[in-house]
C-alpha positions in Angstrom: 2.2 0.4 -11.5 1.1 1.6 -8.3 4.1 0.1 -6.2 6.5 2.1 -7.9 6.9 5.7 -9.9 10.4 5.5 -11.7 12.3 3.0 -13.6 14.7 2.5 -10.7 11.4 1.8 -8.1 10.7 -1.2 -10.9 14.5 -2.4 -11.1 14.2 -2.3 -7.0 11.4 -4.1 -7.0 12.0 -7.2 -9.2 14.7 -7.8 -7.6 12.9 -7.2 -4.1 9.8 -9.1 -4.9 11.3 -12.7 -4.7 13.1 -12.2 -1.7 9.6 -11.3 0.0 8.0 -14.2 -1.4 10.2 -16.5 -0.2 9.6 -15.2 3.2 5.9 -15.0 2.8 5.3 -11.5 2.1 4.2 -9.3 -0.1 6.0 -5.9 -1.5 3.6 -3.1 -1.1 5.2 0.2 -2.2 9.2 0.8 -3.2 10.4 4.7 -3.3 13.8 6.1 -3.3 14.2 9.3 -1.9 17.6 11.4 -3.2 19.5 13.7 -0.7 22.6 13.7 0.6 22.9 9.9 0.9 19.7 8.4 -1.1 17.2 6.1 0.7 15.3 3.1 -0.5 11.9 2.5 1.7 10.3 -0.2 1.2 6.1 -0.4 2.3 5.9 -4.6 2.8 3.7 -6.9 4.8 3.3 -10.6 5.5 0.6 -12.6 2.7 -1.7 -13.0 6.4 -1.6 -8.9 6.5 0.4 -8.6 9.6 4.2 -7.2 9.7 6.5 -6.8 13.2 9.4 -5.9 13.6 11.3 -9.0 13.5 9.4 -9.3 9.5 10.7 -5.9 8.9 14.7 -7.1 9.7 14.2 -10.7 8.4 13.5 -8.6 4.4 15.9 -6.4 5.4 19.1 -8.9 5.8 17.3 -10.8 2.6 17.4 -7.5 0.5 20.8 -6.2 1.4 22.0 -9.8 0.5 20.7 -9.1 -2.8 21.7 -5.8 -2.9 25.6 -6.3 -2.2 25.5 -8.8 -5.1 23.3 -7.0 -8.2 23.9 -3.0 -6.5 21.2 -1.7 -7.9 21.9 1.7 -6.3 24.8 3.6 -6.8 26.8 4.9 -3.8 25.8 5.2 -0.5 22.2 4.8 0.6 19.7 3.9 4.0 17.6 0.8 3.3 13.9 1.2 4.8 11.6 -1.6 5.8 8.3 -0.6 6.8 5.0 -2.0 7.6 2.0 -0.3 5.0 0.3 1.3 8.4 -3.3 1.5 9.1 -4.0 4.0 6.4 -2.1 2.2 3.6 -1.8 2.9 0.1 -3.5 0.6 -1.9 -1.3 -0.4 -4.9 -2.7 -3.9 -6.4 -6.5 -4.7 -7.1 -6.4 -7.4 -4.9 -6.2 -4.2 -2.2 -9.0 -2.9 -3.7 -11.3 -6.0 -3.0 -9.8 -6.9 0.7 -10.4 -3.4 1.8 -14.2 -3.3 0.2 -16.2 -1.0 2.6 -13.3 1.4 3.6 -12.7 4.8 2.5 -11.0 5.7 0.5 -8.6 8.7 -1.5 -7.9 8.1 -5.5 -6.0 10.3 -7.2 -6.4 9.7 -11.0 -3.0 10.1 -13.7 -5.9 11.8 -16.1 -9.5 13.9 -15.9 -12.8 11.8 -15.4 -15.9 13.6 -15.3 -14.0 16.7 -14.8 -11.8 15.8 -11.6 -8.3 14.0 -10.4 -9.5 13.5 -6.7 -11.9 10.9 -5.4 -13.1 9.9 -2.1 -15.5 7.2 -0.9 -16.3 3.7 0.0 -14.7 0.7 -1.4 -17.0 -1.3 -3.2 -15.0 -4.1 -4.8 -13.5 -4.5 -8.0 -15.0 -5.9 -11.3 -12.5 -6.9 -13.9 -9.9 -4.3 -13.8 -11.7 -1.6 -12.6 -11.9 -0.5 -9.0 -16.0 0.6 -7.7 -16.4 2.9 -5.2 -19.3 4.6 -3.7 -19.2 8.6 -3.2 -21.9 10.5 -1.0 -23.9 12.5 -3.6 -23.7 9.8 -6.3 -26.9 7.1 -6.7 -24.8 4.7 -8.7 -20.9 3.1 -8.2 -18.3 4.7 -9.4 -16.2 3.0 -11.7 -12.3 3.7 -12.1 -9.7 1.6 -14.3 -7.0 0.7 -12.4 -4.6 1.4 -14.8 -5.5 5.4 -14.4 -5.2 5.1 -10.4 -1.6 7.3 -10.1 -2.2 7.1 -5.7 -4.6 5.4 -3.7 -5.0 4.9 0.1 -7.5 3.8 3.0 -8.8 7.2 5.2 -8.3 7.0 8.9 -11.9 6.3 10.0 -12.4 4.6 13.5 -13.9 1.8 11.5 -10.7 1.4 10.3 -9.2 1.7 13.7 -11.7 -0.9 15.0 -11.1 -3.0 12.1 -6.8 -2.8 12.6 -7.5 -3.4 16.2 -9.5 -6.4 15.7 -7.1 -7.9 13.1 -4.1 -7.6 15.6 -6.7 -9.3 18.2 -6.6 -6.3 20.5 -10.3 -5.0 22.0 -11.4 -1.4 21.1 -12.3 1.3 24.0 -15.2 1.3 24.3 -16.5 5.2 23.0 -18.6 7.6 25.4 -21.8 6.3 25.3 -21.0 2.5 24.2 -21.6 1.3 28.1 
């Protein structure tokens, strides 16, 4: 699974998912990062695609609750709430398919045709396996989900304009747009 990479990401994450359900949101991506004291980041966003601030703390108070009860972690750790940015990983299929006509970067658990790394143009998802259009290639690429290990969107001012939009702002207009 895309959200998560070790048997303590998945433990996190059930236990994390209906907490953001319950408040209308989705978990994206669940990491702990070891050091000194460890920290659990959680990537989430509201089912509508937006997440502020004030969604950030409401999980956050909702997951410690949980937290203090089942302690999933041992000892002392930093709990991370955190929008999935503008160039978000893509973890689900249903990313996939909302974000059809984006680029994007794949990285692949296995070889196909030779390679880990792809990049190009989301073009929907058929089944279980992710399409995508690369410069160089006349037909779409197909990739089963189940081999994508990492997947995001590629800054692109598309994407920018796209973000913008979303969040109902208005673009700059670029040099030569007057």
């Amino acid at each position: 699974m895309l959200k998560t990479k070790t048997p303590q990401d998945d433990k996190l994450l059930a236990l994390a998912e209906p907490v953001a359900a319950d408040l209308d949101m989705e978990i994206v991506r669940v990491r702990v990062m070891s050091g000194k004291r460890a920290r659990v980041q959680f990537m989430a966003e509201r089912l509508d695609g937006g997440m502020d601030v004030d969604d950030c703390a409401k999980l956050s108070r909702g997951l410690s609750d949980v937290f203090e009860v089942h302690e999933p972690i041992s000892g002392e750790y930093d709990l991370e709430i955190s929008s999935p940015g503008i160039d978000r990983p893509l973890t689900t299929l249903a990313h996939f398919a909302r974000w059809e006509g984006f680029d994007s970067k794949i990285e692949l658990d296995r070889l196909a045709d030779g390679r880990k790394r792809f990049r190009g143009t989301l073009a929907g998802v058929e089944e279980d396996t992710v399409l995508l259009d690369m410069d160089g290639e006349e037909d779409l690429v197909g990739i089963p989900f189940d081999w994508i290990a990492d997947a995001k969107l590629v800054l692109t001012d598309a994407l920018i304009e796209a973000d913008l939009k979303a969040r109902g702002a208005v673009a700059a207009p670029s040099e030569g747009d007057e």
